[in-house]
C-alpha positions as CSV (number, residue, x, y, z in Angstrom):
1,X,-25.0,-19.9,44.9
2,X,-22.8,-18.8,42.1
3,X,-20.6,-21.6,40.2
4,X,-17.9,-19.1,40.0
5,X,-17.9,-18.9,43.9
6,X,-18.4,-22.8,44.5
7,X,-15.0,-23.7,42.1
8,X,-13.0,-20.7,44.0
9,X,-13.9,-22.4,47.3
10,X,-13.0,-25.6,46.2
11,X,-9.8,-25.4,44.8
12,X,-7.8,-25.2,48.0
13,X,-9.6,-28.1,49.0
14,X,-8.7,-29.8,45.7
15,X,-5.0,-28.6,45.6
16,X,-4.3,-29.6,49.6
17,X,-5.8,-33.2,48.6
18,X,-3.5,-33.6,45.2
19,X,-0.2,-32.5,47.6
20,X,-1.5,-34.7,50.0
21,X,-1.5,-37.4,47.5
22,X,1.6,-36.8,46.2
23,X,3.1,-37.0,49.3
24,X,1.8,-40.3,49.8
25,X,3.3,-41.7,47.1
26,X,6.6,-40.6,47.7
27,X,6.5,-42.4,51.1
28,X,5.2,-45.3,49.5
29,X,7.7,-45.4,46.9
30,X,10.6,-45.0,50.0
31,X,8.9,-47.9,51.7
32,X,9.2,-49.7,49.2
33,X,12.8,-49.0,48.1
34,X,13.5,-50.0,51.7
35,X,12.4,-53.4,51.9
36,X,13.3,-53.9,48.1
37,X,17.0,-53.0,49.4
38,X,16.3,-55.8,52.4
39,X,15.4,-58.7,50.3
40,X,18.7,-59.9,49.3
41,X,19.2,-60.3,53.0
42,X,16.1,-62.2,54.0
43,X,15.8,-64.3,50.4
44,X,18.8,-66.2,48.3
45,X,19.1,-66.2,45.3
46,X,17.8,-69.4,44.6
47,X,14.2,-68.2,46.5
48,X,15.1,-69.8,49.9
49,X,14.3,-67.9,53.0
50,X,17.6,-66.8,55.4
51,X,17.9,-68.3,59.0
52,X,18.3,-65.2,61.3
53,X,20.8,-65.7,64.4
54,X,17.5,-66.1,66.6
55,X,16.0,-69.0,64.9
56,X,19.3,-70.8,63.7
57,X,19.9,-70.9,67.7
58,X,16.4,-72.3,68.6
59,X,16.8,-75.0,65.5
60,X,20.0,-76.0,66.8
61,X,18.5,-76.0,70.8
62,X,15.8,-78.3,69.6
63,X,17.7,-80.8,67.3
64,X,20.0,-81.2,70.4
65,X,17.1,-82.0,72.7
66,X,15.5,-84.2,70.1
67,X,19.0,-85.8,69.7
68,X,19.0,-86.5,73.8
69,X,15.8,-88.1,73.4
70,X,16.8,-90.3,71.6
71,X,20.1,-91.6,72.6
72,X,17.9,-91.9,76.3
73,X,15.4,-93.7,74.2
74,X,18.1,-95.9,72.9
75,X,19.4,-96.9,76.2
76,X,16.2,-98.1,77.9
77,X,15.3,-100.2,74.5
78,X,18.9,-101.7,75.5
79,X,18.2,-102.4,78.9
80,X,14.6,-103.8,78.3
81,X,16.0,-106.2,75.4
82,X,19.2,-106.9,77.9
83,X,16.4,-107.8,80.9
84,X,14.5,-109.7,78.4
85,X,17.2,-112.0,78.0
């Protein structure tokens, strides 16, 4: 086969890869602008992570039920010393 003929039938194939690739980067590059433009959201400025809504509310849930506990924990000791009198 000519050289001449191999080149002209692999151009397209070339030229539809580079477009290709170039179109790849530009959706990487939008990606990225996007989460770039969420970080102040999710990080402060001094590098701590944000609470969202959802896991502020299941802290909270929890330290309330650990905070049960314990008052419930803090009454039986009382009895049991009280009895042990």
């Amino acid at each position: 086969m000519n050289m001449q003929k191999i080149v002209d039938l692999l151009f397209p194939v070339l030229l539809a890869a580079v477009a290709w690739l170039l179109g790849e980067i530009t959706s990487f590059q939008n990606r990225l602008i996007a989460i770039e433009s969420k970080i102040p959201i999710l990080i402060t400025e001094d590098g701590v992570p944000t609470d969202s809504p959802l896991s502020a509310a299941k802290r909270q849930e929890l330290k309330d039920d650990i905070m049960e506990d314990i008052h419930d924990l803090q009454v039986r000791v009382k009895l049991m010393e009280e009895r042990g009198k």
